[in-house]
DOMIVEX-356751 format. One record per residue: residue number from 1; x, y, z of N, C-alpha, C, CB in turn. Coordinates in Angstrom, 1 decimal. Last residue first. Glycine has a CB too. Layout:
<lumkols>
[NUM,[X,Y,Z],[X,Y,Z],[X,Y,Z],[X,Y,Z]]
...
</lumkols>
This chain:
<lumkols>
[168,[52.9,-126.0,-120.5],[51.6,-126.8,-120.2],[51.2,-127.4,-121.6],[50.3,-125.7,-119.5]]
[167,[54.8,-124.6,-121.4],[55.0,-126.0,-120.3],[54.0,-126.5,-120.1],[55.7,-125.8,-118.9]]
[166,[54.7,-123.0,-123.3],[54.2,-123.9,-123.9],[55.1,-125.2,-122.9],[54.5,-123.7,-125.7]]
[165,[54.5,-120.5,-123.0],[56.0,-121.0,-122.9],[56.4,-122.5,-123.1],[56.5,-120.6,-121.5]]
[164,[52.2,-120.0,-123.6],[53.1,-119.3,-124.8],[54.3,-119.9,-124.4],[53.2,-117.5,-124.9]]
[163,[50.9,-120.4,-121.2],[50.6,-121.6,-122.5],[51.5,-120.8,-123.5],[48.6,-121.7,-123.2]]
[162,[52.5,-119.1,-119.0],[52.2,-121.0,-119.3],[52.0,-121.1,-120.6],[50.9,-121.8,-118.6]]
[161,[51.2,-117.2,-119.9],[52.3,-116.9,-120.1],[52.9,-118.3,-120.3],[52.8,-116.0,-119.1]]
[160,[48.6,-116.7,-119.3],[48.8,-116.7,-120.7],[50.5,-117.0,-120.7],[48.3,-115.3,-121.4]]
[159,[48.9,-117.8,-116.6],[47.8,-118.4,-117.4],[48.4,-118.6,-118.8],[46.4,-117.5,-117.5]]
[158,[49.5,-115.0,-115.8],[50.7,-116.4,-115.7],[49.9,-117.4,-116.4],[51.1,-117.1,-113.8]]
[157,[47.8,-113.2,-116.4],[49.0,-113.4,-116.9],[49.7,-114.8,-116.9],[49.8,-112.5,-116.2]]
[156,[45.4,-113.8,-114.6],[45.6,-114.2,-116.2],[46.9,-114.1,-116.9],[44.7,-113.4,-117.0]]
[155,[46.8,-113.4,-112.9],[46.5,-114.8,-112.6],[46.5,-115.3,-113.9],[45.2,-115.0,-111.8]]
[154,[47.5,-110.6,-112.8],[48.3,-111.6,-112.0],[48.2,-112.8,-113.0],[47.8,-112.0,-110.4]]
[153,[44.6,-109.9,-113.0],[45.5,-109.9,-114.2],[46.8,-110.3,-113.8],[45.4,-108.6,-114.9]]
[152,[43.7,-110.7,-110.5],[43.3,-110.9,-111.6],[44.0,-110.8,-113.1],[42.3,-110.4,-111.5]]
[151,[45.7,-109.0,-108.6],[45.4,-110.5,-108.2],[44.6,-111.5,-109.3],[44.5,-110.5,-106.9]]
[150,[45.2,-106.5,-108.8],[46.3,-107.2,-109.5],[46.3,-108.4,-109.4],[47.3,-106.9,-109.2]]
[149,[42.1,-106.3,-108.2],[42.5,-106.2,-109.4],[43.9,-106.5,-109.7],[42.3,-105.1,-109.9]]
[148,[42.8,-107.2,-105.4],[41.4,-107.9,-106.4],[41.8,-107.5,-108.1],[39.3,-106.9,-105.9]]
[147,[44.2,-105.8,-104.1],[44.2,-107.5,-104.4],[43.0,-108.2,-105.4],[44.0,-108.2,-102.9]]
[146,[43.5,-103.2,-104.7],[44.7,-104.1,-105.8],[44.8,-105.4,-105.0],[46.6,-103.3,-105.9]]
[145,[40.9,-103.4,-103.1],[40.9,-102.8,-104.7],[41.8,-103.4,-105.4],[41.4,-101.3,-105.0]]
[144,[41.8,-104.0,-100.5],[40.7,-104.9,-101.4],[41.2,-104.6,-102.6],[39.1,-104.5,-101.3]]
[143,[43.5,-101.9,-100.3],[43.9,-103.1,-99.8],[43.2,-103.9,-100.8],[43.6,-103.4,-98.3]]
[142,[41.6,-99.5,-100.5],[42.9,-99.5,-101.3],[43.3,-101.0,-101.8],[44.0,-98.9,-100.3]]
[141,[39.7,-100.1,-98.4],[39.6,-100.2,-99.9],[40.2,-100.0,-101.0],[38.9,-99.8,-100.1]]
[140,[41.6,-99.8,-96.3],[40.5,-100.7,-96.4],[40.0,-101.0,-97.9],[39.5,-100.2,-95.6]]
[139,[42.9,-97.1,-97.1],[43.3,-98.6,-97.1],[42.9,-99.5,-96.8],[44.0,-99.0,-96.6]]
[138,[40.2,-95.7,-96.7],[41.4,-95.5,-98.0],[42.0,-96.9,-98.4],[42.8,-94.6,-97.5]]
[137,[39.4,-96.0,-94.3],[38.1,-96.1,-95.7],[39.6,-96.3,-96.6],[36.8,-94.1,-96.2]]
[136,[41.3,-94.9,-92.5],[41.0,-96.4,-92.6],[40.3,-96.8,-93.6],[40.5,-96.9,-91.4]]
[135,[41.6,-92.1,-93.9],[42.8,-93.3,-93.8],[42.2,-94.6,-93.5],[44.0,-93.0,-92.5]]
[134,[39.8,-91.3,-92.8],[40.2,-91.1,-94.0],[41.0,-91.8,-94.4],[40.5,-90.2,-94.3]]
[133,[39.9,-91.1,-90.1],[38.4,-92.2,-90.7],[38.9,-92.1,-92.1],[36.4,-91.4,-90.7]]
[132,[42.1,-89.4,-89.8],[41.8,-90.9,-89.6],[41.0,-91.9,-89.8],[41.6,-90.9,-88.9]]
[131,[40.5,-87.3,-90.5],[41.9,-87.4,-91.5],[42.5,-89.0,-91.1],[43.3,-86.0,-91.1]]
[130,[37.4,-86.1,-90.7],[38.6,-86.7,-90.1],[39.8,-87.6,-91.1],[38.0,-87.7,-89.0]]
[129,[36.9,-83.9,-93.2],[36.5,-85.2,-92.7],[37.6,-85.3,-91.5],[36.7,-86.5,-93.9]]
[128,[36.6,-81.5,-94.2],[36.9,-81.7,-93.1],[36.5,-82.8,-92.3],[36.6,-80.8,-92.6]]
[127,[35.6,-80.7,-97.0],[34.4,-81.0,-95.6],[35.2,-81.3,-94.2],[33.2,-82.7,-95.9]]
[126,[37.8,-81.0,-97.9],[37.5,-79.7,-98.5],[36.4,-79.7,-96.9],[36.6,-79.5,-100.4]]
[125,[38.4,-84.1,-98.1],[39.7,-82.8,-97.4],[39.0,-81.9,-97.2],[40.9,-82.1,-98.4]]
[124,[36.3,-85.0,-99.6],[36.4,-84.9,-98.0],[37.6,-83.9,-97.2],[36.9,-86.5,-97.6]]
[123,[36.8,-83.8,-101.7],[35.6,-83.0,-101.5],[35.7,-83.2,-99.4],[34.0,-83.9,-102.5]]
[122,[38.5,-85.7,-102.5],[39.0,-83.7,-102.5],[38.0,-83.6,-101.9],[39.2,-82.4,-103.9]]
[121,[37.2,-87.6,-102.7],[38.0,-87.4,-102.0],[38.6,-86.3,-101.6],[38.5,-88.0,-102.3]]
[120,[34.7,-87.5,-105.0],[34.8,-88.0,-103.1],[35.9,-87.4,-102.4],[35.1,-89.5,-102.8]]
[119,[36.4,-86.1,-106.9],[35.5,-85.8,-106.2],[35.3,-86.2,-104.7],[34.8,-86.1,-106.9]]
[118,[37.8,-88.7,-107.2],[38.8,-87.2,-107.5],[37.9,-86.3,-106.5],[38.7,-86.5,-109.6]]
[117,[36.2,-91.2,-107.2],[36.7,-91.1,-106.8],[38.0,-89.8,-106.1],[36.6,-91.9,-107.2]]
[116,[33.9,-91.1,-109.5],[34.1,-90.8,-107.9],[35.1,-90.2,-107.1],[34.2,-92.0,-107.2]]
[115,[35.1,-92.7,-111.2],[34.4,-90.8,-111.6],[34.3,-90.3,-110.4],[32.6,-90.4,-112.5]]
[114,[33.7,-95.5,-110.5],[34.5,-94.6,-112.0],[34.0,-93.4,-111.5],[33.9,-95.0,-113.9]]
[113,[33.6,-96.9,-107.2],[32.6,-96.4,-108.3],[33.7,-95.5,-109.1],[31.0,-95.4,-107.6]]
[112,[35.5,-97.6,-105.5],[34.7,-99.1,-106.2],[34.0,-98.2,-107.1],[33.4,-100.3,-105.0]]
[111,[35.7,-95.6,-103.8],[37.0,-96.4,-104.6],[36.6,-97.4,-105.7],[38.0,-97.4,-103.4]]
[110,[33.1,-95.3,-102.8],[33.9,-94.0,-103.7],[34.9,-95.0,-104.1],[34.5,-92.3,-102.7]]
[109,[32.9,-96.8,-100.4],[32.3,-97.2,-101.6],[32.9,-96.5,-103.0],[30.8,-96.8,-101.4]]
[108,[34.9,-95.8,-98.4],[34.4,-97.1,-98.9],[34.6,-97.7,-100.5],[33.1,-96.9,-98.7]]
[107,[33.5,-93.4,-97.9],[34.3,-92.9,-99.1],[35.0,-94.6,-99.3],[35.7,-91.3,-98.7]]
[106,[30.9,-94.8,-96.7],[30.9,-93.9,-98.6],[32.4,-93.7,-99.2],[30.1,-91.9,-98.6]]
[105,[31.9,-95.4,-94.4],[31.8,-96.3,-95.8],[31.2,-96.0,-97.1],[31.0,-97.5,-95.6]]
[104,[33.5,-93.4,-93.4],[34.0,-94.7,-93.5],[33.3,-95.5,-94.8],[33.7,-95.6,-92.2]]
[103,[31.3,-91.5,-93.4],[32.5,-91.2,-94.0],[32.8,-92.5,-94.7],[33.7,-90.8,-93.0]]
[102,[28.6,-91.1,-92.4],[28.8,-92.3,-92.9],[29.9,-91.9,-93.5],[27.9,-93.0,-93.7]]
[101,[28.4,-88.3,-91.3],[27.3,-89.3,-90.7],[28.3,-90.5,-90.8],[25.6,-89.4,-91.6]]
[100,[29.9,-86.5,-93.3],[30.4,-87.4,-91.2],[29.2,-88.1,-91.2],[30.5,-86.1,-89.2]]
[99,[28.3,-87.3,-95.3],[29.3,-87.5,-95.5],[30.0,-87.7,-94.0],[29.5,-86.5,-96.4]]
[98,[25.4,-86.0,-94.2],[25.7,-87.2,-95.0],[27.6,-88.0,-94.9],[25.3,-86.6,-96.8]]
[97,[26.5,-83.2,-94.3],[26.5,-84.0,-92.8],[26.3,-85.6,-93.2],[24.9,-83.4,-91.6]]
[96,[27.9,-82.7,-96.6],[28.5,-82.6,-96.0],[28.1,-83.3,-94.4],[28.8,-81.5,-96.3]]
[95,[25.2,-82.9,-98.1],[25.8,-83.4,-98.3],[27.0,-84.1,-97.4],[25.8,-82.8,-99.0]]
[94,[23.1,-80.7,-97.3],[22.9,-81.7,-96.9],[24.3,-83.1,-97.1],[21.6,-81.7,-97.6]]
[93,[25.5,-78.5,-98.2],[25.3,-78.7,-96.3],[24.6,-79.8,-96.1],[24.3,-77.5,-95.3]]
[92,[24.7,-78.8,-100.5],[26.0,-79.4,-100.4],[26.1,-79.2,-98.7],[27.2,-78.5,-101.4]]
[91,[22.3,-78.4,-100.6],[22.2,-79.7,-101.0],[24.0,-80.0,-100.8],[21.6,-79.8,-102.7]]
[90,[21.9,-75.6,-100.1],[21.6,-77.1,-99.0],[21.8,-77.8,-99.3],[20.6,-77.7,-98.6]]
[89,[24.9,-73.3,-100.8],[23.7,-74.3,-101.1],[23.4,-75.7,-100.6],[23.7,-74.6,-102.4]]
[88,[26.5,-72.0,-99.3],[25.4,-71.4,-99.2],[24.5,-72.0,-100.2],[25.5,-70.0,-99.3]]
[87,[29.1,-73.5,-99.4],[28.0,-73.5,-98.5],[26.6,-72.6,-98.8],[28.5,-73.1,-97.2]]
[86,[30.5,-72.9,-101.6],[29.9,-74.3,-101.3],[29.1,-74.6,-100.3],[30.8,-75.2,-101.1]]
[85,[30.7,-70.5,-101.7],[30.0,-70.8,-102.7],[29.5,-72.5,-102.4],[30.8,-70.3,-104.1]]
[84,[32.3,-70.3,-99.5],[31.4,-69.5,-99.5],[30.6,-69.5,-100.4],[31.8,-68.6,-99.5]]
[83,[34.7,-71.8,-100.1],[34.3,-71.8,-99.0],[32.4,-71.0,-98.7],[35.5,-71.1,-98.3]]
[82,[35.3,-70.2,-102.9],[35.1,-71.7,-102.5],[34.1,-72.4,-101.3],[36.4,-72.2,-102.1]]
[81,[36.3,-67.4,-101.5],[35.1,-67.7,-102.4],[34.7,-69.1,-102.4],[35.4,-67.4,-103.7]]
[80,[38.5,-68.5,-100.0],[37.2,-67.8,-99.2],[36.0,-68.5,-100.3],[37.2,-65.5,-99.2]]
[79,[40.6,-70.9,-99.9],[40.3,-70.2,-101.0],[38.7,-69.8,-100.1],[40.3,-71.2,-102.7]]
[78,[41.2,-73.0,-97.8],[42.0,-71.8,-97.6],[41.2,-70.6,-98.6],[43.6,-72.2,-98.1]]
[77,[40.2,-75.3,-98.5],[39.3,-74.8,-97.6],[40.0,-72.9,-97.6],[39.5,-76.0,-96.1]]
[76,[41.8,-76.7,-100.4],[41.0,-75.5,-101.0],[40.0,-74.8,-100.1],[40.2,-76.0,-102.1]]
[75,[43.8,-77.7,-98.8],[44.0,-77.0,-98.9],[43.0,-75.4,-99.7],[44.9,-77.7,-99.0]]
[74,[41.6,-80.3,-98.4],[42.3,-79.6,-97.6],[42.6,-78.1,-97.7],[43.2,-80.1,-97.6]]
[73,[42.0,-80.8,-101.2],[40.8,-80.8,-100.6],[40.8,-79.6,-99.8],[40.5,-82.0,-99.9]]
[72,[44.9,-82.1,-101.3],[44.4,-80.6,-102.0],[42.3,-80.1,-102.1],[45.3,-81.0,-103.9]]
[71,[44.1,-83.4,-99.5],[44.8,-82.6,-98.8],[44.9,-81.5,-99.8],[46.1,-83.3,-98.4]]
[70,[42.8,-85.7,-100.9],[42.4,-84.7,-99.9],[42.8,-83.9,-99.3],[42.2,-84.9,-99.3]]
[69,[44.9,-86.2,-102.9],[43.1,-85.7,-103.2],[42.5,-84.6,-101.8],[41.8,-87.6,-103.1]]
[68,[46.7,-87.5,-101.5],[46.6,-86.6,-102.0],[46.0,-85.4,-102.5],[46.8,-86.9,-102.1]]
[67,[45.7,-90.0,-100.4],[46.0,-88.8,-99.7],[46.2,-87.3,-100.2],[47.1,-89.2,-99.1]]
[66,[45.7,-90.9,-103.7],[44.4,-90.8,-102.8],[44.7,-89.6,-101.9],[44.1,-92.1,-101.8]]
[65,[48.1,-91.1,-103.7],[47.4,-90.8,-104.8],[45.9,-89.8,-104.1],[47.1,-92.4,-105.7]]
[64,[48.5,-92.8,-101.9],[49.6,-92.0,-101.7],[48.6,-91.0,-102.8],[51.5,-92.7,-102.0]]
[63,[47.0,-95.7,-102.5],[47.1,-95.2,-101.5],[47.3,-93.3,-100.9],[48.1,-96.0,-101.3]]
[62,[48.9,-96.0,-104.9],[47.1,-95.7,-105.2],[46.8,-95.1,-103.6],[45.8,-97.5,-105.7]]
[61,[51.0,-96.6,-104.7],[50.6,-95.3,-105.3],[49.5,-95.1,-105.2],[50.8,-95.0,-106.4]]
[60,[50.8,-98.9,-102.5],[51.6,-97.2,-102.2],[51.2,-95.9,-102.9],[53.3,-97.3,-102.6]]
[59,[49.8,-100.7,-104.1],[48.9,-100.0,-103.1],[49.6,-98.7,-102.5],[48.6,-101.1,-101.8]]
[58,[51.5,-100.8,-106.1],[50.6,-100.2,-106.8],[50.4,-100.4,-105.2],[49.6,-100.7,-108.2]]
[57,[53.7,-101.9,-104.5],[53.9,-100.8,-105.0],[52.7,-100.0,-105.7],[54.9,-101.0,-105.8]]
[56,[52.9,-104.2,-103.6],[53.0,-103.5,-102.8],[53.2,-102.0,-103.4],[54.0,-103.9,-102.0]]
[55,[53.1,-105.8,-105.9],[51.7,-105.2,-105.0],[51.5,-104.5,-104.2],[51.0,-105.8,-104.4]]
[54,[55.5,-105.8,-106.3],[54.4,-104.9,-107.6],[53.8,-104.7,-106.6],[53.5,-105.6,-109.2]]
[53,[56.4,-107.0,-104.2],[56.9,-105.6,-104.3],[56.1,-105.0,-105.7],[58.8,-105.7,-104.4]]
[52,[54.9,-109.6,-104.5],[55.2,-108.8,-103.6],[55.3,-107.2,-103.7],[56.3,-109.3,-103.2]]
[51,[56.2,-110.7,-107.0],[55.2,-110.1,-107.1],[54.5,-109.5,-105.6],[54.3,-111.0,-107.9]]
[50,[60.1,-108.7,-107.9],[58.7,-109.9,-107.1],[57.3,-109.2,-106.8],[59.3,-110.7,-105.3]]
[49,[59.9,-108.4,-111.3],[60.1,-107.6,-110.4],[59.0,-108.8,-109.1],[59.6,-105.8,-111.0]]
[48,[60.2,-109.7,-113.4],[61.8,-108.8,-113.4],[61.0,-108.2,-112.1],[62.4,-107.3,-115.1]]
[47,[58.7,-112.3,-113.9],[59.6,-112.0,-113.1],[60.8,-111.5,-113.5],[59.8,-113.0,-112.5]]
[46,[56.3,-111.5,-115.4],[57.7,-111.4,-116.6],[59.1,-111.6,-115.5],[57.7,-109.4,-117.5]]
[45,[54.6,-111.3,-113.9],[54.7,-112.8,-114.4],[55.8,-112.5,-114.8],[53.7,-113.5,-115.6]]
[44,[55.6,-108.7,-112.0],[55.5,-109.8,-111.9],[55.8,-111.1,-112.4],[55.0,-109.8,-111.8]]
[43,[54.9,-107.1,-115.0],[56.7,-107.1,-114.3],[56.4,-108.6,-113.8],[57.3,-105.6,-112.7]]
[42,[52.5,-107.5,-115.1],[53.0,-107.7,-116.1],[54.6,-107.8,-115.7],[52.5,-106.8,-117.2]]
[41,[51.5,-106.0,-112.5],[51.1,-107.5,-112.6],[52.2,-107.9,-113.7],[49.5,-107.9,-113.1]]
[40,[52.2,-103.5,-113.4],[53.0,-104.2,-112.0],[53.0,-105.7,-112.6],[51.9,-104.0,-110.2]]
[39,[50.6,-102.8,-115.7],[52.2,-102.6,-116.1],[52.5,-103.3,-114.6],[53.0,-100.6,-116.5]]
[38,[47.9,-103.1,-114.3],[48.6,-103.9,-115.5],[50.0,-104.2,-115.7],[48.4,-103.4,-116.6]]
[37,[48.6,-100.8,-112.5],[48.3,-102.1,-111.9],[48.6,-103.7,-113.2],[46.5,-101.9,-111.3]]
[36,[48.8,-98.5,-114.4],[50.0,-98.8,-113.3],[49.6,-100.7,-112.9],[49.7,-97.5,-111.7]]
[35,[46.3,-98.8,-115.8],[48.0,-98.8,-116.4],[49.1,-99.5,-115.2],[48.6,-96.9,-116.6]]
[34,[45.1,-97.7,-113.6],[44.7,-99.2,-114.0],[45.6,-99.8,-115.2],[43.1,-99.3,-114.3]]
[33,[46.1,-95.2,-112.8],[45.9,-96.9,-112.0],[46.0,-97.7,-112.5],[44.8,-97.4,-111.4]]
[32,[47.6,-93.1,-114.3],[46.6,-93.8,-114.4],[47.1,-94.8,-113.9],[46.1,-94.0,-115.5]]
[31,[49.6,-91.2,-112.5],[48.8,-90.9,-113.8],[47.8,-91.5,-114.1],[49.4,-90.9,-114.8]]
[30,[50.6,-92.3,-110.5],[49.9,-91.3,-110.4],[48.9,-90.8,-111.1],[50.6,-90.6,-110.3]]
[29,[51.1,-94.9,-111.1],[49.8,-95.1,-110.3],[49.6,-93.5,-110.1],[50.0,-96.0,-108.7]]
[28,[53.3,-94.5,-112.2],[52.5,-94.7,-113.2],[51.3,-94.3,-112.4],[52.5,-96.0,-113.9]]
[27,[55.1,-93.9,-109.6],[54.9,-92.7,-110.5],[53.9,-92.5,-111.5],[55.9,-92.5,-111.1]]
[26,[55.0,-96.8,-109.0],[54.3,-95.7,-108.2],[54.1,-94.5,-108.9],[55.1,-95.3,-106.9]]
[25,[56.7,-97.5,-111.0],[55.0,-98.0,-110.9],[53.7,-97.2,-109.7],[55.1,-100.0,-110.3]]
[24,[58.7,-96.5,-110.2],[58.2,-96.2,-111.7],[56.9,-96.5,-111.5],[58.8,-97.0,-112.9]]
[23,[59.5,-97.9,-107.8],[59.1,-96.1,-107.7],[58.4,-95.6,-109.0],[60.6,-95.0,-107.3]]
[22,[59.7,-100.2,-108.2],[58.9,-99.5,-107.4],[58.3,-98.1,-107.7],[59.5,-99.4,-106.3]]
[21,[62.3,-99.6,-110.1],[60.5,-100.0,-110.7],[59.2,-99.8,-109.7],[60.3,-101.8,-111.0]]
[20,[63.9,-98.7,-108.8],[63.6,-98.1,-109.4],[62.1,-98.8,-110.3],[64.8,-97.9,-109.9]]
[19,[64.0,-101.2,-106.7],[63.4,-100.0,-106.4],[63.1,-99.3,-107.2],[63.9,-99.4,-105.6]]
[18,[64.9,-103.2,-108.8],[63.8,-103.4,-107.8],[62.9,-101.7,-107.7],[64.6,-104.2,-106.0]]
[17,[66.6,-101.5,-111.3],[66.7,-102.7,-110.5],[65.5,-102.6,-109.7],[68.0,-102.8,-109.7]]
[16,[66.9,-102.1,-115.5],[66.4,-101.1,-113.7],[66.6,-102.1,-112.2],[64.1,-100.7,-113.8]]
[15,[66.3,-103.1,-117.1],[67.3,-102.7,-117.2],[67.5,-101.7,-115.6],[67.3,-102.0,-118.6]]
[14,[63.4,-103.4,-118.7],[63.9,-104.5,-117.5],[65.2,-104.1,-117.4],[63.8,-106.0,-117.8]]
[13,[61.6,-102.1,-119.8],[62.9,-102.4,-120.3],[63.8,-103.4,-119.7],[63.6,-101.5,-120.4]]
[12,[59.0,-101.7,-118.5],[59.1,-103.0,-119.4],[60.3,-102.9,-119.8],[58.1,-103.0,-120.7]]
[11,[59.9,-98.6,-118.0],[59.5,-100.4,-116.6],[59.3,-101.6,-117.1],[58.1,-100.4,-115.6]]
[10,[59.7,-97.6,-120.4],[61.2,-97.7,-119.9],[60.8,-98.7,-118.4],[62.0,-95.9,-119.4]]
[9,[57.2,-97.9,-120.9],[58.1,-98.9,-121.6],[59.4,-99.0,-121.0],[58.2,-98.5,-123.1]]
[8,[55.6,-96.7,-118.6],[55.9,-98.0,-118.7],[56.8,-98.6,-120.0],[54.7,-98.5,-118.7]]
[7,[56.6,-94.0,-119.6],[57.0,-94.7,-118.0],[56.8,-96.2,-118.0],[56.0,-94.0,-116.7]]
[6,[55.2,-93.6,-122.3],[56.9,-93.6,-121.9],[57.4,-94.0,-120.3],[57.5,-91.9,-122.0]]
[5,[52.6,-93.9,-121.4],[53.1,-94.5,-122.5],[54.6,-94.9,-122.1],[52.9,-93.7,-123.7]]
[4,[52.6,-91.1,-119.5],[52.1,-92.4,-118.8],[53.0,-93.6,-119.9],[50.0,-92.6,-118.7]]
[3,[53.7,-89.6,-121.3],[54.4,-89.8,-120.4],[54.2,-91.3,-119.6],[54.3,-88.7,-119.6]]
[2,[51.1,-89.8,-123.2],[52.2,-90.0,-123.7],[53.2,-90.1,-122.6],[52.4,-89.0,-124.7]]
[1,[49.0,-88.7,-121.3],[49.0,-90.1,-121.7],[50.3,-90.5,-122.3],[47.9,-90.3,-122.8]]
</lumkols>
């Protein structure tokens, strides 16, 4: 939490140029999103950074975040015991055909639900989802996710920012 703290004040210093805030808001989006997506929107109204390139930059980390999940999914397929303790109970073989049955729109849904999302997604690496159906669920609901949530505190920013600059 304290680094997350220290990454956005030095991206609130405004002393940086474009890309280095890209890449700060991507580095926030590792730690916490919904930090990261505040601290973008907030560059935005504060135009030190165009609101383009915030949005673009929280869908890179949240995006890139994500891939990530599954690949250390992925990679726990390698651990035997893992492999061997996750199958030999039905409810996670019932799980796993659930899961190819309807990838696309559980792991969908998994971006929209708290607490899901670490789980869902390692778990698809780990089941051997397709790594394509994984990608279109991702940024399909990546896409939605930060236009809906930077697009709201976007909106209320500039809102609050009007009436403190007192042109309205």
């Amino acid at each position: 939490m304290e680094l997350a703290n220290q990454i956005q004040a030095w991206l609130y210093a405004g002393h940086t140029s474009i890309w280095v805030l890209f890449v700060g808001i991507i580095l926030l989006s590792y730690l916490l999103e919904d930090l990261a997506i505040v601290t973008a929107a907030t560059l935005a109204v504060q135009e030190l950074m165009p609101m383009s390139a915030a949005l673009f930059a929280i869908f890179v980390g949240i995006a890139t975040g994500d891939l990530g999940l599954y690949f250390i999914g992925k990679s726990a397929q390698r651990v035997r015991f893992l492999r061997y303790r996750m199958f030999q109970y039905r409810r996670v073989r019932l799980i796993n055909r659930k899961l190819h049955q309807n990838a696309f729109v559980t792991l969908f849904v998994v971006r929209f639900i708290p607490g899901l999302r670490t789980v869902g997604f390692t778990l698809s690496g780990f089941l051997d989802i397709s790594i394509l159906r994984f990608l279109a669920a991702v940024i399909g609901a990546t896409s939605l996710w930060t236009v809906l949530i930077f697009g709201s505190f976007y909106h209320l920013g500039n809102v609050a920012w009007l009436k403190d600059s007192h042109i309205i």
